[in-house]
Jmol script that loads the backbone (N, CA, C; Angstrom):
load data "model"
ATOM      1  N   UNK A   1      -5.143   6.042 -11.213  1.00  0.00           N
ATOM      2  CA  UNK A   1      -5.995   5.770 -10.072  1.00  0.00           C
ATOM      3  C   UNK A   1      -5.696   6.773  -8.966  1.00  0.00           C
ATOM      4  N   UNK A   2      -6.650   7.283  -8.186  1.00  0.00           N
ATOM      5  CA  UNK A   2      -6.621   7.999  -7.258  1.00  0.00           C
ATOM      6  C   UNK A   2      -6.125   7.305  -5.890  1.00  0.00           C
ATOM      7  N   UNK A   3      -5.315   7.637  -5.376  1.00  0.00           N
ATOM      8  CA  UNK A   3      -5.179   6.608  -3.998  1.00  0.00           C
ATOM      9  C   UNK A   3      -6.416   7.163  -2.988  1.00  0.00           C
ATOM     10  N   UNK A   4      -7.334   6.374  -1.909  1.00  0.00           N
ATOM     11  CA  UNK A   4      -8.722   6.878  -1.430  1.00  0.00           C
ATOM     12  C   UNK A   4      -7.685   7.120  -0.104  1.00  0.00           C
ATOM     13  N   UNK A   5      -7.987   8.119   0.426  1.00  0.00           N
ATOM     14  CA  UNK A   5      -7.765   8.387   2.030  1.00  0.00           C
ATOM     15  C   UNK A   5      -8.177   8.187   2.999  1.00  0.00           C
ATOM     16  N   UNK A   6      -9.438   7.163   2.409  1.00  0.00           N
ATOM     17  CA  UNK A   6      -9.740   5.752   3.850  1.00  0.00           C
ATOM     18  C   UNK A   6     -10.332   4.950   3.349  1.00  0.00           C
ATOM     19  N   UNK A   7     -10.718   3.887   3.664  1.00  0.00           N
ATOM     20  CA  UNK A   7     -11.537   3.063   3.913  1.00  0.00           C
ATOM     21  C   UNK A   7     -11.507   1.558   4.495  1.00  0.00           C
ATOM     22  N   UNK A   8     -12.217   0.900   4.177  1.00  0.00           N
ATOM     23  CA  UNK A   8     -13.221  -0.463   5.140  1.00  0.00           C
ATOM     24  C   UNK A   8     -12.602  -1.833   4.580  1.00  0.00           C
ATOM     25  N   UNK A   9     -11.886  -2.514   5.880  1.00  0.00           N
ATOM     26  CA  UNK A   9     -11.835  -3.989   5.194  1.00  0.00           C
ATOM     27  C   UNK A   9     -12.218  -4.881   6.183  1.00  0.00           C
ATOM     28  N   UNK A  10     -13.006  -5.945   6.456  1.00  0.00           N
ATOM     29  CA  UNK A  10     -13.535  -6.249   7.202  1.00  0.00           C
ATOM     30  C   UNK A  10     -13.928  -5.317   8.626  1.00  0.00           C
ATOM     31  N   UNK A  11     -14.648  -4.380   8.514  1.00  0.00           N
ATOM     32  CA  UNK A  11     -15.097  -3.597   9.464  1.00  0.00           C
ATOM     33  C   UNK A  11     -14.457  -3.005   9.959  1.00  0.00           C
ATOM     34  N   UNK A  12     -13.162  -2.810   9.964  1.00  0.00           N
ATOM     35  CA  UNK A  12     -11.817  -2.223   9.950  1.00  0.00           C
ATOM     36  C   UNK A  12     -11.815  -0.532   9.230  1.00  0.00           C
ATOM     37  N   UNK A  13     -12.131   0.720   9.717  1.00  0.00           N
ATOM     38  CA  UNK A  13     -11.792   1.770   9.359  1.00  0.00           C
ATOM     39  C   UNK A  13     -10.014   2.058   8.806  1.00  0.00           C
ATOM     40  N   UNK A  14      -9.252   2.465   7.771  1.00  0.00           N
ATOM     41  CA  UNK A  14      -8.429   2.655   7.722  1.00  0.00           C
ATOM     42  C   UNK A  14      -8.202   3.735   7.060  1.00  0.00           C
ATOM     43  N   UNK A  15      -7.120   4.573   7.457  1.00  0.00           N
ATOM     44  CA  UNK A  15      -6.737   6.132   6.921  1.00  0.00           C
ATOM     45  C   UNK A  15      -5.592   5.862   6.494  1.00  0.00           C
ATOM     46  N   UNK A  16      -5.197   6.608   4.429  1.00  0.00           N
ATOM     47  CA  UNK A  16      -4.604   6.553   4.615  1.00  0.00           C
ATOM     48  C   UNK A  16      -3.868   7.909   4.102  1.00  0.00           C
ATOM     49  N   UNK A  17      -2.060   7.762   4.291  1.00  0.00           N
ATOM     50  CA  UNK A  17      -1.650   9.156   4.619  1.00  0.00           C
ATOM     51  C   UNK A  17      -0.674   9.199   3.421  1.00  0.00           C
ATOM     52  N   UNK A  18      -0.578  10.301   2.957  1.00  0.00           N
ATOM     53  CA  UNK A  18       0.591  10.351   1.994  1.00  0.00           C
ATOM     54  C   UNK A  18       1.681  11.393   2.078  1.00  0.00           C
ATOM     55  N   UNK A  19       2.717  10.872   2.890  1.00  0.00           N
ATOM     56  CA  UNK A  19       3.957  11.574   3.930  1.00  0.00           C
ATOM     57  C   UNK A  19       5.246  11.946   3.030  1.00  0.00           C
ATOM     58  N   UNK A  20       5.757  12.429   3.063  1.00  0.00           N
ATOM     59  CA  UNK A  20       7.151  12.935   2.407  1.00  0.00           C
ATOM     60  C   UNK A  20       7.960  11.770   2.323  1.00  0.00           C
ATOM     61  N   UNK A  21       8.543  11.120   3.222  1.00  0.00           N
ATOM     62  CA  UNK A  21       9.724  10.482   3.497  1.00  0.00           C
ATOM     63  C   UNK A  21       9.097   9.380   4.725  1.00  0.00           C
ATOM     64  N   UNK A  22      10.069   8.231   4.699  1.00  0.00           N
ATOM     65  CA  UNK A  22       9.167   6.785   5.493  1.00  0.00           C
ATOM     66  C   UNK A  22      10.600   6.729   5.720  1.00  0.00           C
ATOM     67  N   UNK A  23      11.210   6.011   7.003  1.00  0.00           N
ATOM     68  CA  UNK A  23      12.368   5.692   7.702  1.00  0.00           C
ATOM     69  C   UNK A  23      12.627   4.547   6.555  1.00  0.00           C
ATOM     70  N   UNK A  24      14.157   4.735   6.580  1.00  0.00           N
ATOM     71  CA  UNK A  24      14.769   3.772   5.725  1.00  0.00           C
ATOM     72  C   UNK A  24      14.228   3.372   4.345  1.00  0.00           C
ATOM     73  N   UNK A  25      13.698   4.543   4.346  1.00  0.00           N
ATOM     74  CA  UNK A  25      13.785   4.932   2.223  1.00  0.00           C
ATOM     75  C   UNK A  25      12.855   3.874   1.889  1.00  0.00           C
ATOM     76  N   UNK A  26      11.792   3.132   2.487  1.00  0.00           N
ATOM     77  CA  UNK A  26      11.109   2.481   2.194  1.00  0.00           C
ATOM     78  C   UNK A  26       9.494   3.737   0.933  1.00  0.00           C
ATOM     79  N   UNK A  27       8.741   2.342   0.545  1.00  0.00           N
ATOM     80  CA  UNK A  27       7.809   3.583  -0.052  1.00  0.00           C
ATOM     81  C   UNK A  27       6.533   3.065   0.480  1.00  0.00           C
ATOM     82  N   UNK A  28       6.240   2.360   1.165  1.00  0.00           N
ATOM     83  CA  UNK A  28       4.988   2.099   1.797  1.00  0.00           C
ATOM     84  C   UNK A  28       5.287   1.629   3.497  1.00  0.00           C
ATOM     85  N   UNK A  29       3.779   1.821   4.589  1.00  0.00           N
ATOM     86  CA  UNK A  29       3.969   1.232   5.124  1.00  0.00           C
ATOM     87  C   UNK A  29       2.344   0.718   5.512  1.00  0.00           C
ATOM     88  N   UNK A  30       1.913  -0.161   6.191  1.00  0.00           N
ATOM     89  CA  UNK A  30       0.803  -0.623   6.981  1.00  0.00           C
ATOM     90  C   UNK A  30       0.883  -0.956   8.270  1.00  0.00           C
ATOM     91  N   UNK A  31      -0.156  -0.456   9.040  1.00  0.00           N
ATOM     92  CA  UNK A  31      -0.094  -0.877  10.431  1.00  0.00           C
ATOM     93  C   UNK A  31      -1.544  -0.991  10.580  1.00  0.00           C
ATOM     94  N   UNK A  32      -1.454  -2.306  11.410  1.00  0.00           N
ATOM     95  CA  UNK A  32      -2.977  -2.711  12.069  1.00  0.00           C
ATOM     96  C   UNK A  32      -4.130  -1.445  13.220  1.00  0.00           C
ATOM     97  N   UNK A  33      -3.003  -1.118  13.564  1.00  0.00           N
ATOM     98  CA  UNK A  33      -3.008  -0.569  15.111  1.00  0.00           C
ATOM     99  C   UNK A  33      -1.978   0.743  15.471  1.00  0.00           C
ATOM    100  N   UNK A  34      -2.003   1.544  14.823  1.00  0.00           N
ATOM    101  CA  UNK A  34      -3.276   2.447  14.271  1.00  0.00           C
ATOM    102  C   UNK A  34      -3.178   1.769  12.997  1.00  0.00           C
ATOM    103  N   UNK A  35      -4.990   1.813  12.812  1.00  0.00           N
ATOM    104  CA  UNK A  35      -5.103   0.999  11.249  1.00  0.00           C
ATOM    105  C   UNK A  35      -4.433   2.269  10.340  1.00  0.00           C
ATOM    106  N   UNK A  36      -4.038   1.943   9.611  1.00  0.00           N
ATOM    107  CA  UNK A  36      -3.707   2.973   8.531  1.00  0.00           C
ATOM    108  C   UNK A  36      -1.913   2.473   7.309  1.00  0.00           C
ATOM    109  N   UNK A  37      -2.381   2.983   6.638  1.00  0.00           N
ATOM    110  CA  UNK A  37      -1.024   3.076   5.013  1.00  0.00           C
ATOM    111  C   UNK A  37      -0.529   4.173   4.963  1.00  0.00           C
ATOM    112  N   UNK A  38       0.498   4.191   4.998  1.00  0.00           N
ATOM    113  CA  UNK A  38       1.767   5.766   4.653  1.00  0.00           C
ATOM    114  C   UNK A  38       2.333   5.256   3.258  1.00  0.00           C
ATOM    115  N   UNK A  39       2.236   6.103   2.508  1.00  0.00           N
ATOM    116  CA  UNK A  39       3.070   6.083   1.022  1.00  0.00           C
ATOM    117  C   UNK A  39       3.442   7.194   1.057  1.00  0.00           C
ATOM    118  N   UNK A  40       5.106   7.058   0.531  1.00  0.00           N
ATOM    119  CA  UNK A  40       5.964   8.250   0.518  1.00  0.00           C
ATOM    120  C   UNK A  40       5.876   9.040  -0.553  1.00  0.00           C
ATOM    121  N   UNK A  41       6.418  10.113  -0.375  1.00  0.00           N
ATOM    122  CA  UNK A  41       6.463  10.862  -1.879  1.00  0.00           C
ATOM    123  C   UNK A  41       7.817  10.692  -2.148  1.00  0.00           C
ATOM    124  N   UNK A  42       8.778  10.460  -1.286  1.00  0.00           N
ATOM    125  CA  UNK A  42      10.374  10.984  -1.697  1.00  0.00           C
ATOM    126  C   UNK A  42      10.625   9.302  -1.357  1.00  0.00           C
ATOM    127  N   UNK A  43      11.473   8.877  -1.639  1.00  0.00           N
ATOM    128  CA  UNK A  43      12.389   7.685  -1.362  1.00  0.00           C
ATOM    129  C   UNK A  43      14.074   7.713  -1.682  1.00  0.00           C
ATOM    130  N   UNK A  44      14.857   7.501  -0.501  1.00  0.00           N
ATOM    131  CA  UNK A  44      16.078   7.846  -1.002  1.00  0.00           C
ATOM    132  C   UNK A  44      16.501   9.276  -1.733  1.00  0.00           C
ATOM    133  N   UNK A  45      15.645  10.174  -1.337  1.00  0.00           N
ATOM    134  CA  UNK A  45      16.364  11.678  -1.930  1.00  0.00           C
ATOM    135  C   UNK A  45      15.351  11.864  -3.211  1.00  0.00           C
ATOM    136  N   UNK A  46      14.561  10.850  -3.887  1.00  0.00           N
ATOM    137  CA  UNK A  46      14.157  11.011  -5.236  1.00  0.00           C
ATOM    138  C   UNK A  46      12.852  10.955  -4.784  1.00  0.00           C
ATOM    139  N   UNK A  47      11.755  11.668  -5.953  1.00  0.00           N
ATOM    140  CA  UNK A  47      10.654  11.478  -6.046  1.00  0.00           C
ATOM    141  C   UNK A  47       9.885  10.271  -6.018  1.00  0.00           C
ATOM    142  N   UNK A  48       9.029   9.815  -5.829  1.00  0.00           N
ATOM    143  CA  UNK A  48       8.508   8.885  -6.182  1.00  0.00           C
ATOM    144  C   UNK A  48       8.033   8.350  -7.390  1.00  0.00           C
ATOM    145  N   UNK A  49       7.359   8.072  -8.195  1.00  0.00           N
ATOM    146  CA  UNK A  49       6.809   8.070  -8.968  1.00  0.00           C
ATOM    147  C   UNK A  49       5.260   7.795  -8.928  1.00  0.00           C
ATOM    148  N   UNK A  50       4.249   8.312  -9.666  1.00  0.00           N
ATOM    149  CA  UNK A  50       2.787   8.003  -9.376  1.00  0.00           C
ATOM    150  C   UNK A  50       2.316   6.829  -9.471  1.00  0.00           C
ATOM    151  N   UNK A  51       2.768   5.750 -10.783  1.00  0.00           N
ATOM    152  CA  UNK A  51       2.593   4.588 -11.172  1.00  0.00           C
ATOM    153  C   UNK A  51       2.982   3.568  -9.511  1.00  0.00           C
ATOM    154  N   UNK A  52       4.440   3.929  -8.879  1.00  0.00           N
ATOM    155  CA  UNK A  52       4.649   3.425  -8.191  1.00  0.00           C
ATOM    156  C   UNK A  52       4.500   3.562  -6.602  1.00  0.00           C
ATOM    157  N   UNK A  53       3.688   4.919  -6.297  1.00  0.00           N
ATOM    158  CA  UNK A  53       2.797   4.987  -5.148  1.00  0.00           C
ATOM    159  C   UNK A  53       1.288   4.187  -5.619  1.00  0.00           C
ATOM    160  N   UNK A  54       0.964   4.240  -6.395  1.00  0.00           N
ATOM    161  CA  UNK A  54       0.108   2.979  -7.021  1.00  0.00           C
ATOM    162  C   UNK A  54       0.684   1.328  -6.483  1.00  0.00           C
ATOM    163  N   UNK A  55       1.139   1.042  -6.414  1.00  0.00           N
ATOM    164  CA  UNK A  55       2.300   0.011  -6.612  1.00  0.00           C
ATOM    165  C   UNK A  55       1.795  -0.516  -5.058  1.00  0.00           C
ATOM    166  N   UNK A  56       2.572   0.430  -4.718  1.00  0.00           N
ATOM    167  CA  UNK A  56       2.824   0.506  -3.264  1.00  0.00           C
ATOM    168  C   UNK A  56       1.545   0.693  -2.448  1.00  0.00           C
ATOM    169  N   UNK A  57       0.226   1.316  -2.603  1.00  0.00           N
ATOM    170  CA  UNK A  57      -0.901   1.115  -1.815  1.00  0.00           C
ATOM    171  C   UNK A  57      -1.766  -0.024  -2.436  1.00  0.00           C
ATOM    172  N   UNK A  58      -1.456  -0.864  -3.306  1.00  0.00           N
ATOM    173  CA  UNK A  58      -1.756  -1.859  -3.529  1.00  0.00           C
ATOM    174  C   UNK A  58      -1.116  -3.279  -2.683  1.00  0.00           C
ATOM    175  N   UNK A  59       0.173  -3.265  -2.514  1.00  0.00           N
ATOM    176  CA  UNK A  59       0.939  -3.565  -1.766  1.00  0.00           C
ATOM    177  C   UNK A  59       0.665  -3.552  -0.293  1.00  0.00           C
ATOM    178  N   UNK A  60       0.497  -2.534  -0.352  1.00  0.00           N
ATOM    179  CA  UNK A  60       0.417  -1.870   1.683  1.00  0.00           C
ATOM    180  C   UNK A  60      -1.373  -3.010   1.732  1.00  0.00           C
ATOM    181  N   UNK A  61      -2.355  -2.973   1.291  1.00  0.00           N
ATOM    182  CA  UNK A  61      -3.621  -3.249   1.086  1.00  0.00           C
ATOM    183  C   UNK A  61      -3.789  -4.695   0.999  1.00  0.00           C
ATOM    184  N   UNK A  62      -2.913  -5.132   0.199  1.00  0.00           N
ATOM    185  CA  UNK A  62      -2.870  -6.478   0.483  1.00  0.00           C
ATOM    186  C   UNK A  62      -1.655  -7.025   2.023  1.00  0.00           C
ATOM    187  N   UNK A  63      -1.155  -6.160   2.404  1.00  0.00           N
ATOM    188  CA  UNK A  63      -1.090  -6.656   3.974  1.00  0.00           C
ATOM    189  C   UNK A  63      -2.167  -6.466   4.778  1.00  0.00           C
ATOM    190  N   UNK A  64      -2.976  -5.444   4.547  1.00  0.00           N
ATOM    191  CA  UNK A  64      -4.252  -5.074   5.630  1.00  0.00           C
ATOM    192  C   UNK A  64      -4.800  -6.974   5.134  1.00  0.00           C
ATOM    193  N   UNK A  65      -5.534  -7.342   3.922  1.00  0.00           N
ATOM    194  CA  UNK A  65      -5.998  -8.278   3.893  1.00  0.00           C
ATOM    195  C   UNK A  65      -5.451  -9.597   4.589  1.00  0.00           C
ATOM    196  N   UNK A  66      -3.965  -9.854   4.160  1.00  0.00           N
ATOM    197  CA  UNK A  66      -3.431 -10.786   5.152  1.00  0.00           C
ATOM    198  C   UNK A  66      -3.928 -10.730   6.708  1.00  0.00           C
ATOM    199  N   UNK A  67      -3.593  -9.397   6.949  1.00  0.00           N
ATOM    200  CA  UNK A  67      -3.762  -9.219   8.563  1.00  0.00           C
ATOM    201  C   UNK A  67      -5.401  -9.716   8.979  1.00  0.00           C
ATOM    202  N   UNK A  68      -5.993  -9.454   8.074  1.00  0.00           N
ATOM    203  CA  UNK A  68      -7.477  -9.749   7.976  1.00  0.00           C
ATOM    204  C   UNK A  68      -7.896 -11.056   8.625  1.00  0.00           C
ATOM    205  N   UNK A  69      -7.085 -11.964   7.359  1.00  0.00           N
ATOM    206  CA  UNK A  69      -7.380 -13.220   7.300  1.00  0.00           C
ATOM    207  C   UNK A  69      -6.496 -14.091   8.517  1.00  0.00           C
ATOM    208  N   UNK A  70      -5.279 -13.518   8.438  1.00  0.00           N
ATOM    209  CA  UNK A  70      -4.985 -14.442  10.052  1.00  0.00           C
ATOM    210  C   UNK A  70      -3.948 -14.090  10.815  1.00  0.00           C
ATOM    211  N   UNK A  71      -3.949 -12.462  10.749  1.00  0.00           N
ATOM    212  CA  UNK A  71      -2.774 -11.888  11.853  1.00  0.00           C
ATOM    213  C   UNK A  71      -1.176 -11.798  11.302  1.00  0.00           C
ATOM    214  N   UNK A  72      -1.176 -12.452  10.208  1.00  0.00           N
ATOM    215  CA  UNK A  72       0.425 -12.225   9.659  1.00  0.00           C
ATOM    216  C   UNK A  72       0.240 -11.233   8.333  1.00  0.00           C
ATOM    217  N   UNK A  73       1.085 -10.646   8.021  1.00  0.00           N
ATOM    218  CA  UNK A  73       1.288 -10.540   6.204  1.00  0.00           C
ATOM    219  C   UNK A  73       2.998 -11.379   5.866  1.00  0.00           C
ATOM    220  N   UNK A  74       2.947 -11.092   4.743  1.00  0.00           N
ATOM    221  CA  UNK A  74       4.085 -11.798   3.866  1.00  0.00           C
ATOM    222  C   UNK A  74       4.391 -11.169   2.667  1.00  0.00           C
ATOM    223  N   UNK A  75       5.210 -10.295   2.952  1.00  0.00           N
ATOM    224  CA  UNK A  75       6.522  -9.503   1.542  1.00  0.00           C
ATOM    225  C   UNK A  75       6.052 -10.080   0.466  1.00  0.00           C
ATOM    226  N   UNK A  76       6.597 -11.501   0.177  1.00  0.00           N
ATOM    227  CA  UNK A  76       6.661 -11.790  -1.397  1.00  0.00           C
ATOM    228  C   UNK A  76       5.138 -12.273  -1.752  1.00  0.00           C
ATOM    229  N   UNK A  77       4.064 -12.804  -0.984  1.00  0.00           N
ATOM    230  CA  UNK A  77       3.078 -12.406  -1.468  1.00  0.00           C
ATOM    231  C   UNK A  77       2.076 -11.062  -1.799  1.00  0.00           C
ATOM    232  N   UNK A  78       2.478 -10.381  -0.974  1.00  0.00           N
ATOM    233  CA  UNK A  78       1.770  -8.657  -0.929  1.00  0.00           C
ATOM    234  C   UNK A  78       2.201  -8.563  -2.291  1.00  0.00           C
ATOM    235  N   UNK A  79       3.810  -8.791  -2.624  1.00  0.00           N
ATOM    236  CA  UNK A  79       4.164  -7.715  -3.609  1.00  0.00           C
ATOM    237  C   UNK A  79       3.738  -8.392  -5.416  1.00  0.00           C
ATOM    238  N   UNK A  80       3.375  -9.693  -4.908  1.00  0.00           N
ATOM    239  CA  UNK A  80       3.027 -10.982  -6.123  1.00  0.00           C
ATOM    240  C   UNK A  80       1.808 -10.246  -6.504  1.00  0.00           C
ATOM    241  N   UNK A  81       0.844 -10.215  -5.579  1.00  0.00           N
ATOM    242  CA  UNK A  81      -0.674  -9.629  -5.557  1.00  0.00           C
ATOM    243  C   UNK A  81      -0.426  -8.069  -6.097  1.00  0.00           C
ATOM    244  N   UNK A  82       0.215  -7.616  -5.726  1.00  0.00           N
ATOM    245  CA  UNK A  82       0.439  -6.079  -6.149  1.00  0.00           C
ATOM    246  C   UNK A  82       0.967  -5.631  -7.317  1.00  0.00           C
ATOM    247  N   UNK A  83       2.206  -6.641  -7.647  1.00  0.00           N
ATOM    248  CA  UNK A  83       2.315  -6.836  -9.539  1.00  0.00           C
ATOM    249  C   UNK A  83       1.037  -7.428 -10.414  1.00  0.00           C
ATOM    250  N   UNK A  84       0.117  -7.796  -9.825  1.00  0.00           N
ATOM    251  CA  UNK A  84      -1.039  -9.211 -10.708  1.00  0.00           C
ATOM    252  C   UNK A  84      -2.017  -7.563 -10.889  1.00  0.00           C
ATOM    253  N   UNK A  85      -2.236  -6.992  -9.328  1.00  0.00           N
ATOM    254  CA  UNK A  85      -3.178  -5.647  -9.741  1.00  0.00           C
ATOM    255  C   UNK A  85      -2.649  -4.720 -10.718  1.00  0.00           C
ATOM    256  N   UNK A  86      -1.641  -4.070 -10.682  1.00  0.00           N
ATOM    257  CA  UNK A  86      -1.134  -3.381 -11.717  1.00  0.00           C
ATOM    258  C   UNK A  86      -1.471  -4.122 -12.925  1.00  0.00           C
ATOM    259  N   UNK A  87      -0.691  -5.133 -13.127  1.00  0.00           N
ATOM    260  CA  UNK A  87      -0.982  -5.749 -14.401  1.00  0.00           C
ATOM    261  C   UNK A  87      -2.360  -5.533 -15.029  1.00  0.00           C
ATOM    262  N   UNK A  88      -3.564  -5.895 -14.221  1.00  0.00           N
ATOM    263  CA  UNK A  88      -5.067  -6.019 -14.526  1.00  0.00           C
ATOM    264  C   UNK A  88      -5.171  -4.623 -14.941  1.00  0.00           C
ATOM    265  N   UNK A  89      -4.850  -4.032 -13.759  1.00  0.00           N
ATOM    266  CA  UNK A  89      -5.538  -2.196 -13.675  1.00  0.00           C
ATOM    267  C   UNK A  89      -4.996  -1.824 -15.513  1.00  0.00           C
ATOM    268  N   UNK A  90      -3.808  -1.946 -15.581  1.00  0.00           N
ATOM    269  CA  UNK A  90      -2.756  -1.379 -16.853  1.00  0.00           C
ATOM    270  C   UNK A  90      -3.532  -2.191 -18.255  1.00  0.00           C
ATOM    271  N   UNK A  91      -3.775  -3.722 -17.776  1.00  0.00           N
ATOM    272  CA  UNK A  91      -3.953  -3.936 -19.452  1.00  0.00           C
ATOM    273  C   UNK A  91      -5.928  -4.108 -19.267  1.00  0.00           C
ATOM    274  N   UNK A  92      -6.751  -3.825 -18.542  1.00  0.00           N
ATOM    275  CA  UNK A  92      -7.921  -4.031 -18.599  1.00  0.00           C
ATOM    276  C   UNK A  92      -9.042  -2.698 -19.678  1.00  0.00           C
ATOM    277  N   UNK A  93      -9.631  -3.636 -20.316  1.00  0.00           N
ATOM    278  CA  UNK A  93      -9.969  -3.005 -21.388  1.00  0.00           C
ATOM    279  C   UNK A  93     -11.829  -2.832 -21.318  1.00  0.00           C
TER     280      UNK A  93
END
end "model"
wireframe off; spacefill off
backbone 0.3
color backbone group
């Protein structure tokens, strides 16, 4: 999958960026305000991997939606939703 370098979730413009390195070796981030997703290429000194900048703007995307729906997101659901997409994307035939 191609990661898209913007788009629309509830009327919401979002850009997103794909940066070298994210503070504290993280591999994604989301922010409302500036709308936008950073996925790293490096984490901790190492490459990333493609499967798992996949991973990760799936991840970052389902916080934009949380934020959508009522101003919070939540870790272990983003990342529940973000294993269920992979899964689909990987075994869909």
């Amino acid at each position: 999958m191609q990661i898209p370098s913007s788009f629309k979730i509830g009327g919401q413009e979002y850009n997103v960026e794909i940066v070298d390195n994210l503070d504290d070796d993280i591999y994604g981030y989301y922010s409302y305000t500036p709308s936008v997703i950073k996925i790293a290429r490096h984490s901790a000194g190492v490459e990333v991997p493609d499967n798992q900048k996949e991973a990760t703007f799936w991840h970052e995307l389902f916080h934009a939606f949380q934020y959508m729906f009522d101003c919070t997101t939540d870790e272990a659901q983003a990342q529940c939703f973000s294993n269920f997409m992979m899964e689909f994307l990987e075994s869909k035939k």
